[in-house]
C-alpha positions in Angstrom: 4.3 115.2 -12.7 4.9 111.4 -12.9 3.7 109.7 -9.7 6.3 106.5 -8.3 4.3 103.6 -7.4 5.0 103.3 -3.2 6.4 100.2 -2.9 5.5 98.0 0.3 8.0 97.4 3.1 8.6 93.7 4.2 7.4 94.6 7.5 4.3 95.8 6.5 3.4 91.8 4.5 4.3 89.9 7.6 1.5 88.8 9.6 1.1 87.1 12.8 0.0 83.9 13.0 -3.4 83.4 15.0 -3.6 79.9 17.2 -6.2 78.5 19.0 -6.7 76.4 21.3 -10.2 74.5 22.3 -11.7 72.0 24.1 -14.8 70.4 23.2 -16.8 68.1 25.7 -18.0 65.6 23.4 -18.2 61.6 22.6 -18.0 60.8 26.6 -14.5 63.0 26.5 -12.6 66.0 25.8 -11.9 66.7 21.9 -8.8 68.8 21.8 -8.3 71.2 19.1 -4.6 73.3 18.6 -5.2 75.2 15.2 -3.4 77.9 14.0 -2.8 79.8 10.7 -0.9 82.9 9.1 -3.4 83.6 6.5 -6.6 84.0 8.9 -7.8 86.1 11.6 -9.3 85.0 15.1 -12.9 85.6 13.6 -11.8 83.1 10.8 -10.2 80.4 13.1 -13.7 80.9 15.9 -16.3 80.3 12.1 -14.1 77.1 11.7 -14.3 75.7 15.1 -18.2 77.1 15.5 -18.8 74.3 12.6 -16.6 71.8 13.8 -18.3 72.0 16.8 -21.8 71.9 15.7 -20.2 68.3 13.4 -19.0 67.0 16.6 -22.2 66.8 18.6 -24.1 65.5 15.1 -21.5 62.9 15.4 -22.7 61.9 18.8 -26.5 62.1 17.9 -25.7 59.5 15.2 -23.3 56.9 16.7 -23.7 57.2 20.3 -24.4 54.2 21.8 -25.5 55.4 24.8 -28.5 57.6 23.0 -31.1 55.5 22.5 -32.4 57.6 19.7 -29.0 57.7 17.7 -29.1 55.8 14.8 -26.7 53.3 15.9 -28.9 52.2 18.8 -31.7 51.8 16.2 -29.4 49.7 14.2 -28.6 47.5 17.3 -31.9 47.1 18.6 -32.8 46.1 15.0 -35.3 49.2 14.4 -33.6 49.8 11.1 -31.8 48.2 8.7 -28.3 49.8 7.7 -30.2 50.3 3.8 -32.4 52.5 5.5 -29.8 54.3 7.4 -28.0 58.4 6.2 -25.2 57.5 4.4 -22.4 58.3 6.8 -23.3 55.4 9.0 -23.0 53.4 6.2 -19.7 54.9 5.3 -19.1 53.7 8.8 -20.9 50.5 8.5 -18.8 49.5 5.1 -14.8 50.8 6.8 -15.7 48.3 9.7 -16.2 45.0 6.9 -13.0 46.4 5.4 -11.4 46.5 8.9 -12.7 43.3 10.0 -11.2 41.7 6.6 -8.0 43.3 7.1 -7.6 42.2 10.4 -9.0 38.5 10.0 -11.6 39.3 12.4 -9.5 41.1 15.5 -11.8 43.9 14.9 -15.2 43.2 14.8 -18.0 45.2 15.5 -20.8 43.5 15.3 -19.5 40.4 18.0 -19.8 42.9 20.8 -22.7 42.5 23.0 -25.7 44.4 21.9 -24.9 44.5 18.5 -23.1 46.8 15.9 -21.0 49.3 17.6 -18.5 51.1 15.8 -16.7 52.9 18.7 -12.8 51.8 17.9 -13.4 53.4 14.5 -15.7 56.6 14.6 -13.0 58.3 16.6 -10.5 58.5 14.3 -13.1 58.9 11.8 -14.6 61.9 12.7 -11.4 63.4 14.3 -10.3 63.0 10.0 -13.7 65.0 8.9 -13.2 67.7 11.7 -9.7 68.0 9.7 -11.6 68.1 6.6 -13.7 70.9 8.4 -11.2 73.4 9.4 -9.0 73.0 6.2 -12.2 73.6 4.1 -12.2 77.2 5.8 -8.2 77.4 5.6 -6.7 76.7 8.3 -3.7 75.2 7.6 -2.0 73.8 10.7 -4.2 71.6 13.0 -4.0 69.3 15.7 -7.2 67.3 17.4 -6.5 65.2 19.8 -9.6 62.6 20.9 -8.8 60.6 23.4 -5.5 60.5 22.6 -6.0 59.8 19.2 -4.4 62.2 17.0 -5.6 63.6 13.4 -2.7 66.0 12.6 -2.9 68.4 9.4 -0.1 70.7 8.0 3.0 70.6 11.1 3.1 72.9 13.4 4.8 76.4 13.4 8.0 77.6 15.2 9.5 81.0 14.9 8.2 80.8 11.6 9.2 77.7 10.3 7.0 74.8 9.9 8.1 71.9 12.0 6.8 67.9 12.3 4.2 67.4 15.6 6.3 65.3 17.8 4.0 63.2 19.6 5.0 60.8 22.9 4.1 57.5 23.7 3.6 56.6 27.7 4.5 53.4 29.4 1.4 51.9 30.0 3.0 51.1 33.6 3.9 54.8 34.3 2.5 57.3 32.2 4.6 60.4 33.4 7.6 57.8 31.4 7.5 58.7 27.6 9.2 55.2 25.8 8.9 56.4 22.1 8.4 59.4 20.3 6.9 60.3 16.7 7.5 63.0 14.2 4.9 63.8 12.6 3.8 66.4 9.7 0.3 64.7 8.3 -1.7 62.0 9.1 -3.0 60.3 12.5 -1.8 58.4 15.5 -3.9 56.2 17.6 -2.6 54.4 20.3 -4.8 51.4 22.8 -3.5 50.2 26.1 -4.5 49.3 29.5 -3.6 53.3 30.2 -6.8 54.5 31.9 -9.6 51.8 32.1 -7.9 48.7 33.2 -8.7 45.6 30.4 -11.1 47.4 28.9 -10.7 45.8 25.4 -11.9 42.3 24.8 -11.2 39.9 21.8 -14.3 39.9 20.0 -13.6 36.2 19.0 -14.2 34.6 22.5 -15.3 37.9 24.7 -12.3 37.6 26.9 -9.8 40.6 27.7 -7.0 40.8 25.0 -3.8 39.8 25.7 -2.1 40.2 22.3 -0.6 43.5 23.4 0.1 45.6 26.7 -0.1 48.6 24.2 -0.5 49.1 20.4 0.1 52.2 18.4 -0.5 52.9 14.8 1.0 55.3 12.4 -1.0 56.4 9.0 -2.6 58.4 7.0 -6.4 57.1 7.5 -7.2 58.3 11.2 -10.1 55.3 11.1 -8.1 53.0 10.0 -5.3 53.8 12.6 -8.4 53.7 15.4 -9.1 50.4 14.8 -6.0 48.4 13.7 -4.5 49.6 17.0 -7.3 48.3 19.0 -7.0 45.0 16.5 -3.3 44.6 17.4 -4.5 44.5 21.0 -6.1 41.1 20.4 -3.2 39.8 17.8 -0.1 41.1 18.9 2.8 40.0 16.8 -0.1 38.0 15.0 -1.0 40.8 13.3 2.4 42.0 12.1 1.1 40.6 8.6 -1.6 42.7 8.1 0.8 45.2 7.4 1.9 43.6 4.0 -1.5 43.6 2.3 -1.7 47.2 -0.3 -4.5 48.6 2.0 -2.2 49.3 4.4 0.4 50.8 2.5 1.8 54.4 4.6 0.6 52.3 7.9 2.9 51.7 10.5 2.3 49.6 14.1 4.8 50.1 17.2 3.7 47.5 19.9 4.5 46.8 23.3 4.3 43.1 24.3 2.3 42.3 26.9 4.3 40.0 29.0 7.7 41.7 28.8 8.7 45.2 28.6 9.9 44.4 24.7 8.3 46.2 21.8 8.2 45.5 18.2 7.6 47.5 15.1 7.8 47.6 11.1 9.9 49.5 9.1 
C-alpha cells in the first residue's frame, strides 16, 4: 500500500509573533525595550532581555560617573591610566577623539569639570550593543529607547507586514506639540534640547550654557555617533552644518531647531 506524504496546511506554518515590552531602571533612567519576533517564543525573547539586562547594569559599573569605583571615576581622579583600562572604555575613550575631531572640539569630553566623562556618547553606544545583544539571540525587530535616544533594529510589524518606526520630535516649548516626524527602518535617533533639565548642556570651549541650538536631532546609523553630534550641534548650531560633508559622516543626518526663532534647518 503506497503511503501519500500529508502535506501541511498554510494555517498550520503561521505563527504568532511574540512582543515584549520592558523597562529597565538603569544609567540614572528608564531604558525602554519594544522587541518582537515571529520566529521566537516568549522564553526566547525573556533569555535575550535577561542578558541585555545583566550588559546594561555592567555598563553602569564601568562608566558611571557617579560610582566612585567605576572605571571611569578611576580615570577621572587619575587612579589609572586609560592603557591600563578593559578595552571597552577604550573603545569609548578612542569614539570620543574621533568625535571631538569631527566636531572641531563642540564635543569634548575631557573639558568638563572633573575630568573625562563620556556621558553624551555611552548612551547611544550601549543602546547599539544592547541591539547587538538581542539580534545575536534572533530577535529581529527591536526598539530601545534611552532617554529618548533611539537604537532601532529591523522595523516594526503591522498586520503582518513590516513597517518603518515612525518616531516624533516635540517642541522643546510644548512637548505634547510633535513639529517633525521620522521614518525609520534601521539605525538610531538622538535628539538634545532644553526638554526636561533646563540648560543643562554647556559648551565645553568656555563652560557657559550652549546657545547654538534650542534643539538638535540626529539621524544615522552609529547610535554613538548620533549621541554626541546632537549634543555637539547644541554648541554650533548652523556652525556645524559642515561636519556633515566630511566621509565619516556619510548616512548622518541633523534637523535643528534655532534657538532664537522658531526656524529649523536640516540637510538633505
Amino acid at each position: 500500500m503506497a503511503i501519500a506524504p500529508i502535506r501541511a496546511e498554510k494555517s498550520w506554518l503561521l505563527r504568532t509573533a511574540v512582543r515584549i515590552y520592558r523597562e529597565i531602571a538603569v544609567w540614572g533612567t528608564v531604558l525602554l525595550f519594544d522587541v518582537e519576533s515571529d520566529n521566537l517564543s516568549n522564553f526566547d525573547l525573556e533569555s535575550a532581555l535577561a542578558e541585555v539586562s545583566v550588559y546594561v547594569h555592567h555598563v553602569d559599573e564601568v562608566f558611571s560617573t557617579y560610582k566612585n569605583e567605576s572605571v571611569i571615576s578611576k580615570l577621572r581622579r587619575d587612579e589609572v591610566q586609560i592603557a591600563e583600562t578593559p578595552e571597552e572604555v577604550i573603545e569609548v575613550w578612542n569614539l570620543c577623539a574621533e568625535l571631538k575631531r569631527i566636531t572641531n572640539g563642540a564635543f569634548d569630553p575631557w573639558l568638563v569639570p572633573g575630568g573625562f566623562d563620556p556621558s553624551g556618547l555611552v548612551k547611544g553606544w550601549a543602546a547599539d550593543k544592547c541591539a547587538e545583544i538581542l539580534l545575536s539571540h534572533s530577535v529581529k525587530h527591536i526598539l530601545i529607547n534611552a532617554a529618548g535616544d533611539l537604537t532601532l533594529r529591523g522595523g516594526r510589524l503591522e498586520n503582518g507586514e513590516i513597517k518603518p518606526w515612525v518616531i516624533g520630535i516635540s517642541d522643546p516649548e510644548n512637548q505634547e506639540n510633535i513639529v517633525k516626524t521620522f521614518e525609520i527602518l534601521d539605525g538610531a535617533i538622538a535628539t538634545s534640547g532644553d526638554y526636561e533639565r533646563g540648560d543643562h548642556i554647556k559648551d565645553p570651549q568656555n563652560g557657559m550654557v550652549a546657545v547654538g541650538a534650542k534643539s538638535a536631532t540626529v539621524i544615522g546609523p552609529n547610535g554613538a555617533y548620533a549621541d554626541a553630534l546632537a549634543t555637539a550641534l547644541m554648541v554650533a548650531g548652523g556652525d556645524g552644518a559642515s561636519w556633515f560633508t566630511q566621509p565619516e559622516l556619510e548616512g548622518f543626518k541633523p534637523w535643528v531647531i534655532n534657538r532664537h526663532d522658531s526656524t529649523s534647518w536640516s540637510l538633505t
